[in-house]
N, C-alpha and C positions, 0 to 999 in steps of 0.2 A: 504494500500500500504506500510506503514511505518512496522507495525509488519510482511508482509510478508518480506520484505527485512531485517529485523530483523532475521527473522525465515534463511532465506539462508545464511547468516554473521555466524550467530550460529552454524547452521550446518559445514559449511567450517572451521571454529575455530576449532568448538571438533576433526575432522577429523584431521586439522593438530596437536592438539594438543595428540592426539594419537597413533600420524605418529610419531613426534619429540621424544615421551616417548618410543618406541620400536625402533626405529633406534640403538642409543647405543648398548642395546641390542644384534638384530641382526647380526651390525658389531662384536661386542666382540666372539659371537657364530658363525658368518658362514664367518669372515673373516680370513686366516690365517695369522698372523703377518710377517710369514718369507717374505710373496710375496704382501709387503703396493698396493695400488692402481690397484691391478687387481680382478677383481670383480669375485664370482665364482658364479657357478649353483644355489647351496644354496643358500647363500647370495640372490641371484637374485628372488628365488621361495617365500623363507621369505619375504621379502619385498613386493613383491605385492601379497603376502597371507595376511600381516597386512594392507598393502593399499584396501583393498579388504572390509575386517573387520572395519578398521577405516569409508571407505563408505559408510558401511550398518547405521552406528552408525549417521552418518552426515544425511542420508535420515531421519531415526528415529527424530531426535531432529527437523531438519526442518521439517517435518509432524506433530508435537506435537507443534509446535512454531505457523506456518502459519495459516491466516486465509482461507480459504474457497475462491475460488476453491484451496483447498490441493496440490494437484497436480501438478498446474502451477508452485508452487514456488522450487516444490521437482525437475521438469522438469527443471527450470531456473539455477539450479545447478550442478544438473549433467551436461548439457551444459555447465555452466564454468568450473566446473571441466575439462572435455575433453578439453576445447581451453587450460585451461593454464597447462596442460603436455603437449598438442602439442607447445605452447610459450616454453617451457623447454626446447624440444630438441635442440632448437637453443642456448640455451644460458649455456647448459652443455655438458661437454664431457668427461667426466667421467661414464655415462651409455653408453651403447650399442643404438644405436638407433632407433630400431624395441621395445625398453622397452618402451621407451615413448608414443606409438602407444596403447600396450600393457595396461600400467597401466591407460590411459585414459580410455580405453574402461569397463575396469575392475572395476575403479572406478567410471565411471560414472552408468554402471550395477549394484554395491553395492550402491550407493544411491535409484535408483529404488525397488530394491529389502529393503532396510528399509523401503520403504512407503509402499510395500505390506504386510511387517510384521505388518504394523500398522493399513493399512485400509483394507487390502484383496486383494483379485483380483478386 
C-alpha cells in the first residue's frame, strides 16, 4: 500500500515537475509581451500539448514505481489528476474555463496511455 502510494506521489511530482520546467518556456515562445495577460491559441495548444506529455511521463514512473495490481494505482491518478484541474477552475481565472475540463481529460488520458507504453494493452 505504502510503495503504491509512493509510486502515485512520484508520478504526480515528475509530471508537475515537467509542467513547471516548460511553462517559462512556452510563455517566452507563445506569449506576446505587447498584450501581458491574454492568453493566445498557441500558448493554449503548447500547454496542454506538454501537459499531455508530462502525463504520459507520470503514468510511466507510476507503473514502474507500483506494486501489482499496476493499474489500480496508475487509475488512482489519473483520477486525481482530473479532480484537481477540475479544483482549478474554481480557484483560477486567468484560463478560459472549458481549459480546465480540457486539460483534465487530456491529462488524465496521458497517464493511461504511459501505462500502456509500459504494460501493453
Amino acid at each position: 500500500m505504502v510503495k503504491g502510494a509512493l509510486a502515485i506521489v512520484a508520478g504526480y511530482v515528475g509530471m508537475v515537475a515537467i509542467v513547471v520546467a516548460t511553462q517559462p518556456i512556452i510563455v517566452r515562445l507563445f506569449l506576446p509581451e505587447a498584450a501581458p495577460g491574454r492568453l493566445t491559441r498557441s500558448y493554449l495548444a503548447a500547454n496542454l500539448s506538454c501537459a499531455f506529455v508530462a502525463a504520459v511521463v507520470a503514468g510511466v514512473v507510476c507503473v514502474k514505481l507500483a506494486p501489482e495490481p499496476r493499474a489500480r494505482y496508475v487509475g488512482v491518478l489519473a483520477v486525481l489528476v482530473l479532480l484537481l484541474s477540475l479544483l482549478s477552475a474554481v480557484t483560477d481565472r486567468e484560463h478560459p474555463f472549458w481549459y480546465f475540463g480540457v486539460i483534465g481529460v487530456l491529462a488524465a488520458a496521458g497517464i493511461l496511455v504511459g501505462r500502456v507504453v509500459v504494460d501493453g494493452w
